[in-house]
N, C-alpha and C positions, 0 to 999 in steps of 0.2 A: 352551490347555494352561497348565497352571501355570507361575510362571517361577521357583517355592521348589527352591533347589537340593539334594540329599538326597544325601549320600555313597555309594557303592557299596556300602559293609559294610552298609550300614542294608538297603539293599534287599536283599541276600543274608542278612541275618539274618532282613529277613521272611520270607523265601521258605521257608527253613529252619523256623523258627516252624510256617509254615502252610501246609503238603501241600494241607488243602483249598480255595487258591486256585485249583487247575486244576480246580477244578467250577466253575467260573464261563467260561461260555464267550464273551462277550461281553470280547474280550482287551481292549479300551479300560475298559470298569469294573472287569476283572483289575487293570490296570494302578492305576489309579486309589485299589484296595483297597491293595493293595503298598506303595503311595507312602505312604498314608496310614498304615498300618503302621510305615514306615520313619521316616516324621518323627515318628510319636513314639517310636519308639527313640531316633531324634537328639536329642532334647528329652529324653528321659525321665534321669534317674538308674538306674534298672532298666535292668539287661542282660538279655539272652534267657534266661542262667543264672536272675539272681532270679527270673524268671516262671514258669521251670520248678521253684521253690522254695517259692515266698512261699503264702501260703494265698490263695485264690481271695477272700476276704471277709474285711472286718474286724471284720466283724457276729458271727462265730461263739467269738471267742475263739482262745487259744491250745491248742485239742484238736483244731482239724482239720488234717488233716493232707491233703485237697484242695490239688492248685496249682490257680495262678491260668491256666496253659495246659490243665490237667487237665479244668478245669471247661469253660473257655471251647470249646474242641475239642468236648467232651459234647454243650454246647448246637447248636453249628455241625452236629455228627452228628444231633441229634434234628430242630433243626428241620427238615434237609433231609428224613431221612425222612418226618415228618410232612407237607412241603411234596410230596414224591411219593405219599404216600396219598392227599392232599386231591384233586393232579390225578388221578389216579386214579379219585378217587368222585364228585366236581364237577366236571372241568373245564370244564364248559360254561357252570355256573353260579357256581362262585366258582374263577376260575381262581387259581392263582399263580403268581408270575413267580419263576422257579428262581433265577435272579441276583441279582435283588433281593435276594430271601430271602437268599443265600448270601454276598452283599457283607455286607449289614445283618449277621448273623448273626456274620461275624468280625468287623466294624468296631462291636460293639455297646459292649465297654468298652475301646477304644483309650485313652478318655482319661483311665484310668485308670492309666496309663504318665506324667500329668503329677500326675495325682490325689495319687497315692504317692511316699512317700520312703522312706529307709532310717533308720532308726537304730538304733545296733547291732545292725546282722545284721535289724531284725524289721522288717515293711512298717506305716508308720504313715499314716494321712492330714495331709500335708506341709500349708504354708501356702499354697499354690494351689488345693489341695483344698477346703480350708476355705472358700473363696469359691466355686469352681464346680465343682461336680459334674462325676463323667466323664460324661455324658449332654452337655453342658453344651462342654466341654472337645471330647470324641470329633467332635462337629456341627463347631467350627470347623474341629480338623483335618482331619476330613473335607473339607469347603469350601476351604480351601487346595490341596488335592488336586483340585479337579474335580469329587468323587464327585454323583452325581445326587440330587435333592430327594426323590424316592422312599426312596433307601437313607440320605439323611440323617434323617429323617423316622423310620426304626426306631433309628436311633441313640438317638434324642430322646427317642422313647415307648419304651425296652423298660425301662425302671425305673420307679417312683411318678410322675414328673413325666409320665409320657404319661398317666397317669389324669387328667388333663385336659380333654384331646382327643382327636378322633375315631379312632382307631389303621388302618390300611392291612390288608390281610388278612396283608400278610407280617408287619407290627409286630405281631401278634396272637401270631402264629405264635413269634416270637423270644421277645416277653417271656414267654408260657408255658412254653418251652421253657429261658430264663433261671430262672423262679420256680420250676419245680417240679424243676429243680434244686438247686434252693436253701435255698427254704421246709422240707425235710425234714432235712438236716442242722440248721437251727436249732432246730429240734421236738425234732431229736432229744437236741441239746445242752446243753438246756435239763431233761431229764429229770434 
């Protein structure tokens, strides 16, 4: 177990944050997700407030009016549903692993809590950013925490840089369910 000590408030802000850690029933990588949550709150400049403020992307300009928990929540709802459709019509053949899925899925841009800074009031990509990406970022936090190679592994791949490599059924599952969230607001903001 880790030996990163993480304040109280942190862990009850994640918990707070995120209702859907009690879908993850597997209470050691519950735990594990929480922690990792919580030290980037420790770490972050962002309080639970900005998250619930800031716009989910810096990609879209200043007309979305998306939070960064608004979206992030979206995606964690989609890909679970999709992840119990799939067991549903596969699971014999391409099973997935509901935890997995569902750790990956909240811990997808954690490290976007070191990513970001504030100035004046507006979320920019800080000077930590600028060298590594929350993909990048979210992996180590994770790692620090214990979280398993499986659910780091969708960390890694749910943005451009997993177009690399080979993605897991659950990292498939996350970065579609990341993009096509995503991709339609810049479509459309761009009109």
């Amino acid at each position: 177990m880790s030996q990163i000590e993480i304040k109280k408030e942190f862990l009850e802000q994640a918990r707070e944050l995120w209702p859907e850690l009690d879908w993850i029933k597997d209470v050691e990588l519950r735990n594990q997700t929480t922690r990792t949550w919580a030290l980037a709150l420790q770490r972050s400049v962002l309080t639970p407030n900005d998250l619930n403020t800031i716009p989910f992307t810096l990609l879209c300009g200043p007309d979305l009016k998306v939070t960064f928990m608004g979206h992030k929540r979206a995606v964690v709802h989609i890909a679970k549903d999709c992840g119990d459709q799939m067991n549903k019509f596969f699971k014999t053949d391409l099973p997935v692993d509901m935890d997995v899925l569902i750790a990956g899925a909240i811990l997808a841009d954690v490290g976007k809590l070191l990513e970001y800074e504030l100035k004046d009031g507006k979320a920019i990509q800080g000077a930590y950013g600028k060298y590594l990406r929350h993909p990048f970022s979210g992996v180590s936090l994770a790692e620090m925490c214990d979280v398993p190679a499986s659910v780091c592994h969708i960390i890694a791949t749910h943005a451009g840089e997993g177009n690399m490599v080979k993605r897991s059924t659950e990292a498939y599952v996350v970065h579609h369910a990341d993009f096509m969230t995503f991709e339609p607001f810049r479509e459309r903001l761009k009109l």
